[in-house]
Phi, psi and omega in degrees: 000139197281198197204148167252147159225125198232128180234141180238078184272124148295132146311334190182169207192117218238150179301321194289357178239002188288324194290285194310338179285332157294336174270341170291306167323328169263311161295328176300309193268353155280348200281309182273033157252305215272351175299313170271011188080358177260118182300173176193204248209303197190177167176122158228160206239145175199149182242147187235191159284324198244008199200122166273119154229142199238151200201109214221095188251150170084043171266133162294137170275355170230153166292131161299142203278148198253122123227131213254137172213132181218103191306161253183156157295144183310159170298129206089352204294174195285168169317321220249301157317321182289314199287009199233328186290312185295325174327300194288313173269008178102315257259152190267334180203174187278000170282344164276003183252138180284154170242120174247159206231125170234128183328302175299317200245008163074166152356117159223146184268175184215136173246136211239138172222111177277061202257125198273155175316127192257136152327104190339284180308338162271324173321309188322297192307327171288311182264353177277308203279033182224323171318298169287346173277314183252046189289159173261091202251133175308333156223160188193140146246164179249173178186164185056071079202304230255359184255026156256340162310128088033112164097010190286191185250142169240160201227173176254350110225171224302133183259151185263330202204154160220120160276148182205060183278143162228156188119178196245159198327318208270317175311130150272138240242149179265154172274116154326089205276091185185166211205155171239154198334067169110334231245062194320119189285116228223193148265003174238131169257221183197131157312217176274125173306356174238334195259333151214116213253357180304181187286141169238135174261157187220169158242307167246202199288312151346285186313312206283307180301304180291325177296338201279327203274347195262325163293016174065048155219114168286115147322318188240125184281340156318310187283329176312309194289333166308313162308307189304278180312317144319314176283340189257015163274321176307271175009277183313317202261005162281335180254029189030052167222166175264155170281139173269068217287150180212120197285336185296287191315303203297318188303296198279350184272354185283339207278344217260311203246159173238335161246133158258171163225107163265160186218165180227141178232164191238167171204139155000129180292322180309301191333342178262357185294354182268170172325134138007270205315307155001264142346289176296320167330272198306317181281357192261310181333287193279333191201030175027058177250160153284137177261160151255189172192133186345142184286144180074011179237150173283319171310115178305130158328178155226092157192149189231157157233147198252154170244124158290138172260359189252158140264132178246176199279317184269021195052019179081039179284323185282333186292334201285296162325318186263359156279323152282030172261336169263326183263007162275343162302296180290334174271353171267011122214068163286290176320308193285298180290013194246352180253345175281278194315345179263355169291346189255120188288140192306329194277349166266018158297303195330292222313311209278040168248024177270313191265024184255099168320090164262356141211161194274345200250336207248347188070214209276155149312340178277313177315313192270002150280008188249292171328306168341292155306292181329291215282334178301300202307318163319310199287344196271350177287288184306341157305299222053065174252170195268143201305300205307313191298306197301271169349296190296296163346272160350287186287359156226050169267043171195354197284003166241020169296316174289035193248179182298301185299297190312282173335302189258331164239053204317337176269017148261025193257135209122265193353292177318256179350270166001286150281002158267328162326275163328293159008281200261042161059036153292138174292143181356307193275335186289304210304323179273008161263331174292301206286344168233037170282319216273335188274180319302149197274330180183180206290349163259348199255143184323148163258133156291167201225344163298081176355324175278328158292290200318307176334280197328310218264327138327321179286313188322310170283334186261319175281331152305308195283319176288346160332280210272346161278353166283339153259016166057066145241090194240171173308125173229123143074231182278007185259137149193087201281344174243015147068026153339303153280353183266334186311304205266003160301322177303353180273284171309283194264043163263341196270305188285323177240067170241324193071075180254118168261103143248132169279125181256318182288348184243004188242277191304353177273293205307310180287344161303317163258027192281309179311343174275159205290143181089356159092207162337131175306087172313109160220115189314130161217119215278140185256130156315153152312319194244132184301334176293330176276004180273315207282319179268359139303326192233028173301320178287345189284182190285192210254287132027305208279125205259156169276315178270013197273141191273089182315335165317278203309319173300315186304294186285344171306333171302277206294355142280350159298283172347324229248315187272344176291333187276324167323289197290314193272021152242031169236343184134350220271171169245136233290336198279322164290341158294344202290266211325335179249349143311321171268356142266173186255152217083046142271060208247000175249121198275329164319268178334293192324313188301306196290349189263314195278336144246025143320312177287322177323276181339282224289315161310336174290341180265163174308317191283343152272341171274353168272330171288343177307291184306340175260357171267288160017293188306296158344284174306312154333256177324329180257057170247303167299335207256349193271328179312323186269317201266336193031073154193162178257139181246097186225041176263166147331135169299177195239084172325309190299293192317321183272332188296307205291301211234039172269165196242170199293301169297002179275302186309327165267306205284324180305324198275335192247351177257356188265343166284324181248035172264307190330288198283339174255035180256315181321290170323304188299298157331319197251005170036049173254071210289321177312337188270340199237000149278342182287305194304337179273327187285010169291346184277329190318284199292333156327285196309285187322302194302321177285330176278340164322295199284310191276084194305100135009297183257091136330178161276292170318156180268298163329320160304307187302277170356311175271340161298339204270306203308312213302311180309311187295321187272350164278343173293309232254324169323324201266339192281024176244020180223330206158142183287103175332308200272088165216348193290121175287143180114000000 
């Protein structure tokens, strides 16, 4: 079966778009391959710094002939409807389309469409140059004579060559005959730009790769990064030191080279009196090098490693010289600012986060470090942290956005702090709530565990998130610019895996948005005149029903339910039992949900919950219809005397097993024993089976009916002191 080979050569390909530009490349053109029918074997992709390739195996060379029948508008349909179904179908008029006749739907036209099988090369040749005219590059220019015509191409830089081959393995393979603003699709590529810059001819995919390998281009960057890493692990540990690995780095330096070479350089020893993070800051930053560090030890080297794109003729001694020369520069001042931040104490730092805007709608960062602070303070008793420490903490967690160090390496700030903290003697417990409020960062990154951090680092994240729910900026659909969902996983697993009891609706929500500018939720409300008409207003509401309540918290309380559905189901748990415990009301202690759904998981995995499962179903089923039928709820107590005198045996048992085990898992529940009150419930199983066996429902009496329905109700109500049955699937 023949193979496509499509190479797209660039000036340049910046490391952050080759995977995604590979994978676009590979999904465009299979997606309008396999859209016209042709299938094909296999496609995989690949990125260099200077060249996109794509390897499309197991194409037919011809397509198969396609019919197609395609339905139309009913017979009679408006004009503007016809003209748009022949369009859509080829057809020149509507005498070329059959009229079908359907028993429901009348008249209709029908279009029968015929297409004999096309030539592999040729179809290529029609979508790859349309591919590349609207490739989706996040950035793109245009350039040279031909980027002032209207409709010029655009590239993410100036494209050089397009290879473009078809044919099969045994065989010689033909050029895809099609050219883009001038730049024709051949059969020759170009190698490593310095180390062999000559023509190479190629013909299939095979050929291509070993030419590419002999001219000192690794294709693949999976192998480029093996490469990388293996040699700078040999290295290190040939000068008895470890690679400090860094997977981030590793991604962007395979992105950088088409040969690597690693070399290793060394900088001055004074150079570690500054922190570590520092350190790797700077040298990862400025010159995408890897740091080492002693062997068996955390303590940093003073020597790093570079990846090179050349073999140089002096074994890389002068590439070596000028990179350590730039990180002695740069780490010297790395230095001046670690020594400048430490004359200044963090709390006289505070003040100047007063002139720092953090959003226009939200005031300064000293303001929402003030929030912060308030709301950790509420907050530290349901931790159980120390009032003072949580307070002190709060107020200078944020106090090294203004340092030297933070200002030139934003992505040390906590860190930082963290150690001028130390420094100027804060306690222990203050310094590791500065250096992990910020955490966890993502679904992989550490949680703290110091109680006076977990504070911090709860407030921090619950005054982000009612901020901005307070000025209705929350997340819609794949935006989310203030990194929201990621605030409220953090939340959720600062809670769950500390075993944190917070009431979120009723302690931390509120006071979070109390805390924000205008304070409390204001709502005008017109008061009857009269007591009585006041009285006959709000008689019907539930017992339940707060006056004062702040619909944000009902809102963002949603959206951690939401948060937590995603959590738990990448822990395994299923997104319906949470919904089933989440709909009763008062959930808002994020533990207990967890721990109640998974009790209910368990319980449900046994016989005896999927058959009361199937009988509360049943149940629900019949009074759903029969309240439907009846336009009434039958949600009064069953009438005992009415079941003792004129009940059937089993009905008298099942009335007798739900009020003992409404009891005992009401008890349960209290005692936040969820496990205890899934037992009370599965004791309903053999009551339940036995009564839809015996018993008929719709009675004759009406009064008998009436009271089976009620009966039917109270196992509804039974089951809501564990969970909303029906929200349950299955």
């Amino acid at each position: 079966m023949p193979d496509l080979l499509l190479e797209l050569r660039s000036e340049e390909i910046p490391a952050r778009m080759q995977r995604r530009a590979a994978e676009d490349l590979r999904k465009l053109v299979t997606d309008a391959l396999v859209e016209r029918g042709f299938l094909y074997e296999g496609a995989k992709a690949f990125a260099t710094p200077r060249r996109l390739a794509l390897h499309v195996a197991g194409l037919p060379p011809r397509g198969e002939a396609v019919r197609e029948e395609r339905k139309g508008p009913r017979v009679g349909a408006p004009e503007a409807a016809i003209q748009g179904f022949l369009k859509s179908a080829g057809l020149a008029s509507i005498e070329q389309a059959k009229t079908v006749t359907d028993p429901k739907k009348g008249e209709f036209y029908l279009a029968v469409i015929e297409r004999e099988g096309r030539e592999t090369l040729d179809v290529l040749a029609e979508i790859l140059p349309q591919i590349i005219r609207s490739f989706p590059w996040p950035k793109s220019m245009r350039w040279g004579a031909a980027s002032a015509q209207p409709g010029a191409l655009r590239w993410v830089r100036p494209l050089q060559s397009i290879v473009a081959t078809f044919g099969p393995e045994t065989e010689s393979t033909e050029i895809v005959p099609f050219s883009v603003d001038g730049i024709a699709a051949g059969n020759v590529t170009y190698g490593h730009r310095f180390l062999a810059p000559e023509a190479i001819e190629v013909r299939r995919f095979g050929d291509y790769v070993q030419a590419l390998e002999r001219a000192k281009v690794v294709l693949d960057a999976d192998r480029r990064k093996d490469i990388i890493l293996h040699d700078a692990r040999d290295l290190a540990f040939a000068q008895g030191l470890d690679l400090v690995e860094d997977e981030g780095l590793l991604e962007e330096v395979a992105g950088l080279v088409e040969w690597p070479v690693v070399l290793m350089g060394s900088f001055d020893a004074s150079f570690l009196d500054i922190p570590a993070e520092a350190v790797r800051a700077t040298i990862r930053a400025n010159q995408k090098c890897f740091v080492l560090r002693k062997s068996g030890s955390e303590e940093l080297a003073p020597a790093f490693i570079l990846v090179s794109n050349l073999v140089a003729s002096d074994g890389g001694q002068a590439i070596v010289a000028g990179n350590q020369r730039v990180v002695r520069a740069r780490l010297s001042d790395a230095k001046f600012f670690w020594e400048t931040d430490k004359a200044v104490k963090l709390e006289d730092r505070v003040r100047k986060l007063d002139s720092i805007v953090f959003h226009e709608k939200l005031g300064t960062q000293g303001e929402r470090v003030r929030r912060i602070a308030a709301l950790a303070e509420d907050l530290a008793e349901s931790v159980g942290a120390d009032f003072g420490l949580v307070g002190r903490a709060a107020r200078l967690a944020k106090a090294d956005l203004v340092t030297e160090m933070v200002g030139e390496f934003p992505e040390l700030q906590g860190l930082m702090g963290a150690k001028y903290a130390a420094l100027q003697g804060e306690d222990p417990s203050v310094c590791t709530a500065i250096g992990d409020h910020y955490k966890p960062l993502g679904p992989s990154d550490r949680v703290p565990s110091d109680p006076v951090a977990i504070t911090v680092a709860l407030a921090d994240k619950l005054i982000a998130l009612a901020g901005f729910w307070s000025i209705d900026e929350k997340p819609t659909g794949s935006k989310d610019p203030f990194a929201l969902r990621r605030a409220a996983l953090g939340v959720i697993r600062l809670i769950l895996e500390n075993g944190v009891r917070l009431p979120l609706a009723e302690l931390a929500l509120p006071n979070a948005f109390d805390l924000q500018p205008g304070g409390p939720m204001v709502v005008q409300i017109d008061l009857p005149d009269s007591l009585e008409e006041l009285e006959a207003a709000y008689k019907d509401l539930p017992p339940d029903f707060d006056l004062l309540a702040d619909p944000r918290v009902d809102d963002l309380l949603s959206f951690f339910a939401d948060r937590l559905k995603v959590y738990l189901r990448d822990q395994g748990a299923r997104h319906d039992l949470i919904d089933a415990v989440f709909a009763l009301p008062g959930q808002d202690d994020l533990l207990m949900v967890v721990r109640r759904v998974e009790a209910l998981g368990t319980f449900l995995e046994t016989d005896d919950g999927k058959n009361l499962l199937a009988g509360y179903k049943r149940a629900a089923n019949i009074l759903r219809i029969e309240e439907k039928k009846d336009n009434r709820a039958y949600d009064a107590e069953p009438d005992a005397a009415l079941i003792a005198s004129s009940g059937q045996p089993e009905e008298r048992a099942l009335a007798e097993a739900l009020r003992v085990a409404r009891n005992e898992a009401s008890a349960a529940v209290a005692a936040e024993d969820f496990a205890g009150a899934m037992r009370a419930l599965s004791r309903l199983r053999a009551p339940v089976d036995a009564f839809f066996e015996a018993v008929t429902v719709n009675a004759e009496d009406p009064a008998l009916r009436a009271n089976r329905l009620a009966l039917l109700n109270a196992l509804r109500a039974a089951t809501r002191e564990v969970a909303d049955f029906s929200k349950i699937e299955g």
